[in-house]
C-alpha positions as CSV (number, residue, x, y, z in Angstrom):
1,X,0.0,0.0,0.0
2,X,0.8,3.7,0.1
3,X,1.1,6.3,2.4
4,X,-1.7,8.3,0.5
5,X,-4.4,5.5,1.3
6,X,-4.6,6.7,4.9
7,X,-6.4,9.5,3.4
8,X,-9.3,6.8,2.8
9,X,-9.7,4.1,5.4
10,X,-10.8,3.9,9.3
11,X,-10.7,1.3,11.4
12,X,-13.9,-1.2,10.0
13,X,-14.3,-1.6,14.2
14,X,-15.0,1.6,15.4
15,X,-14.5,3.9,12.5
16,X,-11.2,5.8,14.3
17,X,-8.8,6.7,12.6
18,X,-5.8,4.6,11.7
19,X,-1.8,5.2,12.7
20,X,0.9,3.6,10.1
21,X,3.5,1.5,11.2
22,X,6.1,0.7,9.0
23,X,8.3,-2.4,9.1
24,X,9.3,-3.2,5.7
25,X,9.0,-0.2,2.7
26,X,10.4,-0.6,-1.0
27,X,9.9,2.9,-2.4
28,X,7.1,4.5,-2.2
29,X,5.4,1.2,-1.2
30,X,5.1,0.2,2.4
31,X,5.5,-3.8,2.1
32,X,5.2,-4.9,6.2
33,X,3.7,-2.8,8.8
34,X,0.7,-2.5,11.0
35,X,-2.3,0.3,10.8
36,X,-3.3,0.6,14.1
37,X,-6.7,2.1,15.7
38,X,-6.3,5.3,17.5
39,X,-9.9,5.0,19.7
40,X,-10.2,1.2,19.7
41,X,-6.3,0.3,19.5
42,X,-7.0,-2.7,17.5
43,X,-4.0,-3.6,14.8
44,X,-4.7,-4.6,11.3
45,X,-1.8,-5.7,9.5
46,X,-0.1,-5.0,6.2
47,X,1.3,-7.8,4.4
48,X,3.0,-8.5,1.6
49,X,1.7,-4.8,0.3
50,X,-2.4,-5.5,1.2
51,X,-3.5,-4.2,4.2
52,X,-6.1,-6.3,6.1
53,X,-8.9,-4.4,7.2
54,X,-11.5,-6.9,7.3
55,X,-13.5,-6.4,10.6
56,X,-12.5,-8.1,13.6
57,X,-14.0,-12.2,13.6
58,X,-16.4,-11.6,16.2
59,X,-18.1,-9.2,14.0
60,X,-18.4,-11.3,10.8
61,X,-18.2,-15.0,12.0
62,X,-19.7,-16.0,8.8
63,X,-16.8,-14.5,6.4
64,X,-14.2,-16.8,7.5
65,X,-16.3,-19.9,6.3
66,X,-16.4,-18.0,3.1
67,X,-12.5,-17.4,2.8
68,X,-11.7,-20.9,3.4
69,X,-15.0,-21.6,1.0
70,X,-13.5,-20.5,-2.0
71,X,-9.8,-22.1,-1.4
72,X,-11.4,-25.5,-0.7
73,X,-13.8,-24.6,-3.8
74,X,-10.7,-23.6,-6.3
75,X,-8.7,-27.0,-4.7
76,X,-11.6,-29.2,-5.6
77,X,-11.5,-27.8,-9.3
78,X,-8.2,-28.8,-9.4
79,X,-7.2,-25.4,-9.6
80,X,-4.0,-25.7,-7.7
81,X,-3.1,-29.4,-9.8
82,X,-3.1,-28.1,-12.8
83,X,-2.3,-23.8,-12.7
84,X,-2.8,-21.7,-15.5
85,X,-1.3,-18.4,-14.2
86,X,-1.1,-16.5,-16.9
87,X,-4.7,-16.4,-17.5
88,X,-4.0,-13.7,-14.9
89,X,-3.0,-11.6,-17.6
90,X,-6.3,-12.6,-20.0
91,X,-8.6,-12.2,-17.9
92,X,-11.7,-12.1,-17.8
93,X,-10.8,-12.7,-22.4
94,X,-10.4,-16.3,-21.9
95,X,-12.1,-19.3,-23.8
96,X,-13.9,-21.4,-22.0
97,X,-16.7,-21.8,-19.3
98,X,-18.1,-18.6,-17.8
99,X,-15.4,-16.2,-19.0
100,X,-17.0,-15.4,-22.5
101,X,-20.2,-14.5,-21.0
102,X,-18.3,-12.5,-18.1
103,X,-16.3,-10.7,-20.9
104,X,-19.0,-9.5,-23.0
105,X,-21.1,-7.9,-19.7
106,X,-17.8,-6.3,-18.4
107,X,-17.3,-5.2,-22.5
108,X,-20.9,-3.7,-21.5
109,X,-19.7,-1.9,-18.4
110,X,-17.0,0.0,-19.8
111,X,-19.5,1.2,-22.1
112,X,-21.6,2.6,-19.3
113,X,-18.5,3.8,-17.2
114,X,-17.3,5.9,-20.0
115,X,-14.2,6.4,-18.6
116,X,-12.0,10.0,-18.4
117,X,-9.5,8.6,-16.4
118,X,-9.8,10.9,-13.6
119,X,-12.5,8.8,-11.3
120,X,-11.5,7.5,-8.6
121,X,-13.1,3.3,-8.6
122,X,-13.9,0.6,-5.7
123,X,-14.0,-2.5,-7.2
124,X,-15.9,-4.8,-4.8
125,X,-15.0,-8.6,-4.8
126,X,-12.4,-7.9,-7.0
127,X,-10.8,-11.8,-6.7
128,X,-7.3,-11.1,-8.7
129,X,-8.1,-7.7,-9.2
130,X,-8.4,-7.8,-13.2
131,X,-11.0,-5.6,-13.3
132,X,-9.2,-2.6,-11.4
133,X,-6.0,-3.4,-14.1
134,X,-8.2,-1.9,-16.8
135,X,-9.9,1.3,-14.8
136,X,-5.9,1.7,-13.9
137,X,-4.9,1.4,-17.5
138,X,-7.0,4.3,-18.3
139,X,-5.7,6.7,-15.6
140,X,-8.3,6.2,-12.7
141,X,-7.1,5.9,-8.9
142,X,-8.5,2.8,-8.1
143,X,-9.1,0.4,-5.0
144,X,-9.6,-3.5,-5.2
145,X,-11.4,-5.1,-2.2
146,X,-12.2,-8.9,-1.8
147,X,-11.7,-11.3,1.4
148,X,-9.5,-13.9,0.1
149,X,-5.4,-12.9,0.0
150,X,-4.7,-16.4,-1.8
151,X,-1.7,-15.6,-3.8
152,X,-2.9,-17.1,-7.0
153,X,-6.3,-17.0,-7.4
154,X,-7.0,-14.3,-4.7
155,X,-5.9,-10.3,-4.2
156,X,-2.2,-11.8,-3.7
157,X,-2.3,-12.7,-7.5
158,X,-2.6,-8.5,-8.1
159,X,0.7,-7.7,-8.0
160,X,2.0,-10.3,-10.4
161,X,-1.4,-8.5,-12.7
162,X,0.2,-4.9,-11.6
163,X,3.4,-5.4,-12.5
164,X,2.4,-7.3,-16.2
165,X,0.4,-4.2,-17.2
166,X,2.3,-1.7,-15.6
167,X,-0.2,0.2,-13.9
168,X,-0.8,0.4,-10.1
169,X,-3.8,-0.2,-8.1
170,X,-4.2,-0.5,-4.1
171,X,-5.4,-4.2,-3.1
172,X,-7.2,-4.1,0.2
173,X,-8.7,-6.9,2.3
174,X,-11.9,-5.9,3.4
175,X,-15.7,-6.7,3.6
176,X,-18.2,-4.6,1.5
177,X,-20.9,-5.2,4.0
178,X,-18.2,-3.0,6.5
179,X,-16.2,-0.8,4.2
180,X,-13.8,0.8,6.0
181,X,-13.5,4.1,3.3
182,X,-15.1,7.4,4.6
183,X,-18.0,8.8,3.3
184,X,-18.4,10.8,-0.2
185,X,-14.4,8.9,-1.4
186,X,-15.9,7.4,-4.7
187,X,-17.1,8.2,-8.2
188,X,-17.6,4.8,-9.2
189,X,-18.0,1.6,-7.3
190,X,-18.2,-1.4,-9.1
191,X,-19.0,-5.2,-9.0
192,X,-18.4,-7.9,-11.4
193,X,-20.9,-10.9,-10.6
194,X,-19.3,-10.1,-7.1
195,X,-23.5,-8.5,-5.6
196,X,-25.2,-11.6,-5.4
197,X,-22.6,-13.3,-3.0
198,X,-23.7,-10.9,-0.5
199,X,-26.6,-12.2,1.6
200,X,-28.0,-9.0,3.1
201,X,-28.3,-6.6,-0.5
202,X,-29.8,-3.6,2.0
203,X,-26.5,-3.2,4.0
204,X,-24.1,-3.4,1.5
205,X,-26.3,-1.4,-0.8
206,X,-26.4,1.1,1.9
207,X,-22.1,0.9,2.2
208,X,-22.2,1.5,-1.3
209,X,-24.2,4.5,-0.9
210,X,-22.3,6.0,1.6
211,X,-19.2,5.8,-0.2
212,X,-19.7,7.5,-3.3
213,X,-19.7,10.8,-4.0
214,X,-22.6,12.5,-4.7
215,X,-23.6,12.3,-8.3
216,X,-21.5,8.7,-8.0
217,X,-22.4,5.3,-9.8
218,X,-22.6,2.1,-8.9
219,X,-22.5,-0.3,-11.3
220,X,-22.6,-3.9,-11.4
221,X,-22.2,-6.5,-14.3
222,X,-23.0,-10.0,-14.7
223,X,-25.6,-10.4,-11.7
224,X,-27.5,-13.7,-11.8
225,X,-31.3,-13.3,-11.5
226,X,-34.2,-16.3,-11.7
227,X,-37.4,-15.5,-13.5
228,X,-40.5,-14.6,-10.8
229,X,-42.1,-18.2,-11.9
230,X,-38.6,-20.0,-10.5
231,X,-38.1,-20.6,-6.7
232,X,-34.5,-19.0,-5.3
233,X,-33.7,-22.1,-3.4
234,X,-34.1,-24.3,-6.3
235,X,-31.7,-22.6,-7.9
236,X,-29.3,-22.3,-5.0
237,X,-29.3,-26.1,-4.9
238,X,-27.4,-27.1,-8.0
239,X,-24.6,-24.6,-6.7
240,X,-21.4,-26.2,-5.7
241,X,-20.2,-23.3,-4.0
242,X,-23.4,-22.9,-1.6
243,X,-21.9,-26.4,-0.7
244,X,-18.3,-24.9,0.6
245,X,-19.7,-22.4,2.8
246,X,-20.0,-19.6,0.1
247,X,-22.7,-16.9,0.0
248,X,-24.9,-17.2,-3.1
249,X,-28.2,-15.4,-3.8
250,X,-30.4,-16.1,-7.1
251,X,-32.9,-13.2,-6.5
252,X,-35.4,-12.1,-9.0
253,X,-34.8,-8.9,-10.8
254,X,-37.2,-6.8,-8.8
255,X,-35.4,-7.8,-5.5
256,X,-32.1,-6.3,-7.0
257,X,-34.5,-3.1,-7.9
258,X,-35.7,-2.5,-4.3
259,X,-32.8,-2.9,-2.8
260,X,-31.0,-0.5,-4.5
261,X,-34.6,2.3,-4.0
262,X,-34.5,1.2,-0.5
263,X,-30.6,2.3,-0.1
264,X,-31.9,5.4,-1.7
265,X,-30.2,5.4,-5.2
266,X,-32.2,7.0,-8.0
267,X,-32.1,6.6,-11.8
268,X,-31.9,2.6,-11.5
269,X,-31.1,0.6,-14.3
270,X,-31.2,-2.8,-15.4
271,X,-30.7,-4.4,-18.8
272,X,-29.5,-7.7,-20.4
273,X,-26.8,-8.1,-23.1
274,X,-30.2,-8.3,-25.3
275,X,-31.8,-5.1,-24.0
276,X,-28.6,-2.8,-23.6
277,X,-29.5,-0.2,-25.5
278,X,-31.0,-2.0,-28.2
279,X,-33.3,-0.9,-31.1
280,X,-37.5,-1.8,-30.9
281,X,-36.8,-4.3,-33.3
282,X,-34.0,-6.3,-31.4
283,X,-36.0,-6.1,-28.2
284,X,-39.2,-7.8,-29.5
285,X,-37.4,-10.3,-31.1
286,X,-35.4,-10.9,-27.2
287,X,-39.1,-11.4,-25.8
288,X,-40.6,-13.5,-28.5
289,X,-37.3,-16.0,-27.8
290,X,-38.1,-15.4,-24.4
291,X,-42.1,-16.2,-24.7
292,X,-40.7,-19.4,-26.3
293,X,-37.9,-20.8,-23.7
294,X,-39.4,-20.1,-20.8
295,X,-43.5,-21.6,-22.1
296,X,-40.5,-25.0,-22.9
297,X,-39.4,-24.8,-19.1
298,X,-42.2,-23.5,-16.6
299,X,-44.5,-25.8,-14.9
300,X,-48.0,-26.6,-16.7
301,X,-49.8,-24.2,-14.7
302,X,-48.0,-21.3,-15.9
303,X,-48.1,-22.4,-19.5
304,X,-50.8,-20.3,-20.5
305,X,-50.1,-17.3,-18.3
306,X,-46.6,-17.1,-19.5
307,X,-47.7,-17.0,-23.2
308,X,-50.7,-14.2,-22.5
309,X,-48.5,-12.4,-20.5
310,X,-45.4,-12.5,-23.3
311,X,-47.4,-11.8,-25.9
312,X,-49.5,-9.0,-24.4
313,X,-46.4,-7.5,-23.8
314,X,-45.2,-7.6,-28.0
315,X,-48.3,-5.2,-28.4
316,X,-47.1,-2.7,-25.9
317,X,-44.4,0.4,-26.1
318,X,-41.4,-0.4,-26.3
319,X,-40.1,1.4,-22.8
320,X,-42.5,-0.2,-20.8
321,X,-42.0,-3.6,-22.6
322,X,-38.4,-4.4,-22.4
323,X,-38.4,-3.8,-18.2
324,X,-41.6,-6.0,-18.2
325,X,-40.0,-8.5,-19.7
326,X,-37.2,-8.5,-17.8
327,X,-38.8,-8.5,-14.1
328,X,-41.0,-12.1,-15.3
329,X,-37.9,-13.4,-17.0
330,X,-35.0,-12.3,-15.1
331,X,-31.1,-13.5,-16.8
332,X,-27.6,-12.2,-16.7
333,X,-28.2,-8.2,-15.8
334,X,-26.2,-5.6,-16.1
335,X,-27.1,-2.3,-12.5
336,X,-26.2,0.8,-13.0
337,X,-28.1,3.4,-10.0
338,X,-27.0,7.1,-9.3
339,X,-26.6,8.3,-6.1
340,X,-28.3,11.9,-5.7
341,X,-26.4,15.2,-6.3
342,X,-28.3,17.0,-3.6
């Protein structure tokens, strides 16, 4: 880390303000050290360059499960056997499995960033921290959080990503649902299929909140959703990682939408790869495939209602029609919600 992150963090405890200890620098990097509390006196180290601010254990008993969840998850992929480190430097343009599907809806939230390269960026659950390489690459101050350290597959694996693109971010251990940054620090916080492993959406929605500037964005890209006919727990069942202690949600799209009115953003959006920005045209043609797939897959009762419902819906306007569809079908989604100016 560096010195000029103080500027930015509190103790996740008590919110007081942190001292910095240094034990081992390397230019204008502090490598070993300690932040300590100033009201509470509790020490959070810095290691290896990444501070740990993750709140003390008796606060979050649960997130430990989920750090150890997603090491014993990556050993039983075989992820350790058989290492591919330099995907590091792909990611997320790799062949293969979920990566296409992540690229194109991170390929979707540039788009909606539109980037200067003067914002200042939290990336939340930011695993490696590929996501926070590209913001850096295009001149933005940006901060990486996620709860796992793991050297490969975890924020440990950013440096290695830093040094490969030549750019610098600061990787911080730390909890969304207790971020330790002080009000009003962020022009953009941003997830990438990272919201939906958060249990409670209200509290970090309302961290979120808090955080950005006013005027700020939060946006969020690849966030699973199940269709308001499909049961969340269902869904949840077939997940290996619920398995391994790891926090998964499937909500419908309308839970995402309160959430984020209940933590008091305005201007909420939500979209599919289909329905980004797309012409009349392209939008029908979504629902109609929709109307189709999901009559295939529903239960008989639903048969009819689905294909009433889908095809009252190709008779409407267009604006009304494409957030319809989306709330009964739900999909991959891409959030984007404004915090006020005032």
């Amino acid at each position: 880390m560096k010195r000029s992150l103080l500027a930015d963090i509190f103790c996740p405890a008590c919110v007081g303000t942190l001292n910095l200890k240094v034990l081992e620098q390397l230019g204008d990097q502090i490598v070993d050290g300690e932040l300590r509390c100033v009201r509470c006196e509790r020490c959070y180290p810095i290691r290896k360059g990444i501070p740990n601010l993750m709140p003390p254990s008796d606060f979050t008993p649960l997130k430990s499960n989920e750090m150890q969840g997603w090491v014993s998850l990556w050993k039983k992929q075989g992820m350790y056997s058989h290492p591919t480190f330099e995907d590091s430097f792909k990611l997320p343009f790799l062949d293969g499995g979920v990566w296409p599907e992540v690229a194109r809806m991170f390929e979707l939230a540039l788009r909606e960033m539109n980037l200067k390269g003067d914002e200042v960026i939290l990336d939340v659950g930011a695993g490696q921290g590929w996501a926070a390489r590209y913001f850096a690459e295009k001149g933005c101050r940006v901060i990486a959080i996620d709860l796992v350290d793991d050297e490969w597959y975890g924020l440990g694996r950013s440096w290695a990503i830093m040094e490969y693109a030549g750019v610098y971010f600061e990787p911080v251990l730390a909890d969304g649902e207790d971020l330790p940054f002080f009000d009003n620090r962020f022009d953009i916080v941003f997830f990438c299929g990272a919201l939906h492993h958060f249990h409670k959406f209200d509290r970090i929605l309302r961290q979120v909140y808090r955080v950005l500037k006013p005027g700020g964005r939060l946006i969020a890209s690849g966030e699973p959703s199940v269709s308001i006919f499909a049961k969340e727990q269902d869904a949840l069942a077939l997940l290996e990682e619920v398995n391994v202690g790891i926090t998964e949600r499937r909500p419908k799209v309308y839970e995402y939408w309160m959430s984020l009115k209940r933590a008091g953003f305005g201007d909420v959006s939500i979209n599919t790869f289909e329905t980004y920005n797309a012409p009349t045209l392209q939008v029908y043609n979504w629902i109609a495939l929709v109307r189709q797939n999901m009559y295939r897959t529903v239960k008989r009762g639903y048969k009819l209602f689905v294909w009433l419902a889908f095809s009252v819906l190709l008779m409407l306007p267009h604006r009304w029609t494409k957030r319809i569809a989306l709330f009964l079908n739900g999909g991959n989604l891409l959030l984007r919600a404004i915090k006020s100016a005032h």
